[in-house]
N, C-alpha and C positions, 0 to 999 in steps of 0.2 A: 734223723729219727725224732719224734715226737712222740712224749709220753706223755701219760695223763693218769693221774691218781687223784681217785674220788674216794675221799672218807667222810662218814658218817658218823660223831659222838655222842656221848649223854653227854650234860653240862651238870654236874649235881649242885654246884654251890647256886645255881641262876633259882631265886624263887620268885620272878619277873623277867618280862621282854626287856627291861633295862637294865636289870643286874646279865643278860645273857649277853645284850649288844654289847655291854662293857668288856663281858671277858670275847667275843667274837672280835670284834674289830682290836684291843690289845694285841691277842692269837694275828691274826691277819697283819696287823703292822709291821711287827715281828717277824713273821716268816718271808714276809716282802722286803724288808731291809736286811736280810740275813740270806736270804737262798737269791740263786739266779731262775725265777719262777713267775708267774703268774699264778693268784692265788685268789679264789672268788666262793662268798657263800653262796650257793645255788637250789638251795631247797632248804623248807622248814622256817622261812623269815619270823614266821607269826606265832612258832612253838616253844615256848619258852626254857625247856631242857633239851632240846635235838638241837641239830648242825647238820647239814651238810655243806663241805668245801671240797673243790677242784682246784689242785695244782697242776700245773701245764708247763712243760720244759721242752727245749728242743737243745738238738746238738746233734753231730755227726757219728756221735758211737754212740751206739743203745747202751752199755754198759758206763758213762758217764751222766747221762739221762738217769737211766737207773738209781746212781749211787745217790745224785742227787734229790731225787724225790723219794729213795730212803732217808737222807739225810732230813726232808720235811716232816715225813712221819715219825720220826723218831723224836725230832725237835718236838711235836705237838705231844706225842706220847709224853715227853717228860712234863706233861701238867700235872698235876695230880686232880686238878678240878675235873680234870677233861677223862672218858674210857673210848676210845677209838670201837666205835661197835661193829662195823663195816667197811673192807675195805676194797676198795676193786683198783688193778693195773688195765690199763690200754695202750698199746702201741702202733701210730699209725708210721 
Protein backbone atom coordinates (compact mmCIF):
# COMPACT_ATOMS: atom_id res chain seq x y z
CA UNK A 1 0.00 0.00 0.00
CA UNK A 2 1.10 3.39 -0.71
CA UNK A 3 0.06 6.52 0.79
CA UNK A 4 0.41 9.93 -0.06
CA UNK A 5 -0.51 13.02 2.06
CA UNK A 6 -0.21 16.33 0.55
CA UNK A 7 -0.64 19.46 2.98
CA UNK A 8 -0.76 22.72 2.26
CA UNK A 9 0.21 25.71 5.27
CA UNK A 10 0.52 29.33 6.02
CA UNK A 11 3.96 30.05 7.41
CA UNK A 12 3.09 33.41 9.56
CA UNK A 13 6.38 33.98 11.18
CA UNK A 14 8.25 33.93 7.29
CA UNK A 15 8.20 37.79 6.27
CA UNK A 16 10.72 36.53 3.41
CA UNK A 17 11.64 33.75 0.95
CA UNK A 18 14.53 33.25 3.47
CA UNK A 19 13.02 33.45 6.71
CA UNK A 20 10.25 30.61 5.05
CA UNK A 21 13.25 28.37 3.43
CA UNK A 22 14.64 28.46 7.02
CA UNK A 23 11.55 27.15 8.69
CA UNK A 24 10.75 24.73 5.41
CA UNK A 25 13.86 22.89 5.13
CA UNK A 26 14.25 22.79 9.35
CA UNK A 27 10.32 21.20 9.03
CA UNK A 28 11.59 18.82 6.06
CA UNK A 29 14.89 17.71 7.97
CA UNK A 30 12.96 16.91 10.72
CA UNK A 31 10.28 14.88 9.48
CA UNK A 32 12.89 13.06 7.31
CA UNK A 33 15.09 11.95 10.31
CA UNK A 34 12.11 11.16 12.49
CA UNK A 35 9.38 9.24 10.09
CA UNK A 36 9.92 6.36 7.80
CA UNK A 37 8.70 8.83 4.63
CA UNK A 38 9.67 10.56 1.78
CA UNK A 39 8.94 14.13 2.19
CA UNK A 40 9.28 16.98 -0.65
CA UNK A 41 8.10 20.80 -0.98
CA UNK A 42 6.06 20.63 -4.13
CA UNK A 43 4.46 23.84 -4.88
CA UNK A 44 4.55 27.54 -3.72
CA UNK A 45 8.84 27.71 -4.01
CA UNK A 46 8.64 31.41 -4.63
CA UNK A 47 5.61 32.35 -1.96
CA UNK A 48 6.78 33.47 0.91
CA UNK A 49 3.87 32.37 3.55
CA UNK A 50 2.38 29.13 1.60
CA UNK A 51 3.88 25.53 1.55
CA UNK A 52 3.03 22.83 -0.02
CA UNK A 53 4.65 19.14 1.04
CA UNK A 54 4.16 15.61 -0.05
CA UNK A 55 4.80 12.72 2.17
CA UNK A 56 4.88 9.29 0.54
CA UNK A 57 4.98 5.96 2.71
CA UNK A 58 4.69 2.57 1.59
CA UNK A 59 4.04 -0.63 3.58
CA UNK A 60 2.10 -3.76 3.29
CA UNK A 61 -1.00 -2.74 5.60
CA UNK A 62 -2.73 0.49 4.80
CA UNK A 63 -3.57 1.01 8.44
CA UNK A 64 0.42 1.27 9.37
CA UNK A 65 0.83 3.56 6.13
CA UNK A 66 -1.95 5.43 7.79
CA UNK A 67 -0.65 5.68 11.23
CA UNK A 68 2.38 6.70 9.97
CA UNK A 69 1.56 9.74 7.84
CA UNK A 70 -0.81 10.79 10.82
CA UNK A 71 2.04 10.64 12.81
CA UNK A 72 3.63 13.45 10.05
CA UNK A 73 0.77 15.59 10.26
CA UNK A 74 0.61 15.79 13.62
CA UNK A 75 4.37 16.15 13.99
CA UNK A 76 4.19 19.42 11.60
CA UNK A 77 0.75 20.42 13.38
CA UNK A 78 2.71 20.84 16.52
CA UNK A 79 4.47 24.07 14.98
CA UNK A 80 2.96 26.82 16.06
CA UNK A 81 4.56 28.96 13.29
CA UNK A 82 2.93 26.55 10.97
CA UNK A 83 -1.61 26.31 10.25
CA UNK A 84 -2.05 23.09 8.11
CA UNK A 85 -4.80 24.79 5.54
CA UNK A 86 -5.29 21.74 3.41
CA UNK A 87 -5.20 18.55 3.58
CA UNK A 88 -5.56 15.58 1.10
CA UNK A 89 -5.03 11.49 1.61
CA UNK A 90 -4.29 9.19 -1.48
CA UNK A 91 -4.03 5.66 -1.64
CA UNK A 92 -2.57 3.77 -4.31
Amino acid sequence: MIGVLSLEAVIYEAGSLKEKRSVTKSVADRVRRKFNVSFAEVDHQEVWQRVKWVAVTVSGDKQAAERELQAVLSFIDSFPSLDPSRIEWEWL
